[in-house]
C-alpha positions as CSV (number, residue, x, y, z in Angstrom):
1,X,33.4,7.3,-13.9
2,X,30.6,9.8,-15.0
3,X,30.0,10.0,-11.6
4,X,33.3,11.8,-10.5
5,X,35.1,14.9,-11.6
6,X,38.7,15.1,-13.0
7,X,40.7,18.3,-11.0
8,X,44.5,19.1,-12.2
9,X,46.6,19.6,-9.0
10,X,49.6,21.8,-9.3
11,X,52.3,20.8,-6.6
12,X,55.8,22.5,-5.8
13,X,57.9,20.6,-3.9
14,X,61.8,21.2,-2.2
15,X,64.0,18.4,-3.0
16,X,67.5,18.6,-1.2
17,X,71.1,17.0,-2.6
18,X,74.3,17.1,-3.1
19,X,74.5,17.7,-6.8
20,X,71.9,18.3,-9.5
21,X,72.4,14.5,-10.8
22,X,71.2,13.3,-7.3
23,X,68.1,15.4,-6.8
24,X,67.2,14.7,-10.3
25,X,67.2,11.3,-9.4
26,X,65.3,12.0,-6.0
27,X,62.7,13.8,-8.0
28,X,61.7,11.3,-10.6
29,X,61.6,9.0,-7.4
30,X,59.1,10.9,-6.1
31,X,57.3,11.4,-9.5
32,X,57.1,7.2,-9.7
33,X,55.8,6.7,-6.7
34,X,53.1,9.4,-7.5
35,X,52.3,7.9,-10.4
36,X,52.2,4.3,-9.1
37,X,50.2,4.8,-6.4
38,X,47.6,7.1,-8.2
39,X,46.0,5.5,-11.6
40,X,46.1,7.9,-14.5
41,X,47.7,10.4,-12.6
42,X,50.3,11.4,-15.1
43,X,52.3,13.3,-12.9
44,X,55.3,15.1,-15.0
45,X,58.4,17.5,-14.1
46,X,57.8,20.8,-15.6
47,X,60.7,22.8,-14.1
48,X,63.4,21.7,-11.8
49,X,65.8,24.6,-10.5
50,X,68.5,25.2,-7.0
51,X,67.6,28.0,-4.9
52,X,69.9,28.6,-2.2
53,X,68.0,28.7,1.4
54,X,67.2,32.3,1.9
55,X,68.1,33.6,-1.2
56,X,66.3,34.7,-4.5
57,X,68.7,33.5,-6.6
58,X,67.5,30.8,-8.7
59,X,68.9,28.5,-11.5
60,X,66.8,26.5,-13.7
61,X,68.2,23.2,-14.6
62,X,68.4,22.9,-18.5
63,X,68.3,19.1,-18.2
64,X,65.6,18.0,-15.8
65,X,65.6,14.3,-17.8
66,X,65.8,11.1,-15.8
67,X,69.2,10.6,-15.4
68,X,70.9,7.4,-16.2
69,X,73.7,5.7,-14.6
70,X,76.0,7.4,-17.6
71,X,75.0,10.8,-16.2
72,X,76.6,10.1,-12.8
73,X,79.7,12.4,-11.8
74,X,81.8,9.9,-11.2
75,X,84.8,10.6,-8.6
76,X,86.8,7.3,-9.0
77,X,90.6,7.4,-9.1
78,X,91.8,6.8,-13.3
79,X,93.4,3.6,-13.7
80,X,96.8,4.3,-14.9
């Protein structure tokens, strides 16, 4: 390797979902597969926010964690 250089490569992406549970999930998706397919990459999340198409509103997501299944909205009818 003392050959080759290493560059850092800053990427900003649009994800699209329903809620911010699924595009959280969508993003870390995307964030696997970078860093499966790319050795050492160590690709991380730095900010993850929902801007309205043609807007400037913006709202940074406090929690930009993978989510887990206990994080899911879940829209089931209560048993009783």
């Amino acid at each position: 390797m003392a050959d080759t250089n290493r560059y850092v490569v800053k990427i900003e992406a649009y994800v699209y979902g329903k809620d911010d549970y699924h595009v959280r999930m969508k993003a870390h998706k995307m964030l696997d597969k970078i860093n499966a397919d790319n050795l050492n990459a160590d690709a991380e999340i730095k900010e993850l926010g929902s801007q309205p198409f043609g807007t400037f509103k913006y709202r940074e997501l406090e929690d930009f964690s993978r989510p887990s299944k206990l994080d899911e909205p879940d829209d089931s009818p209560l048993p009783f």
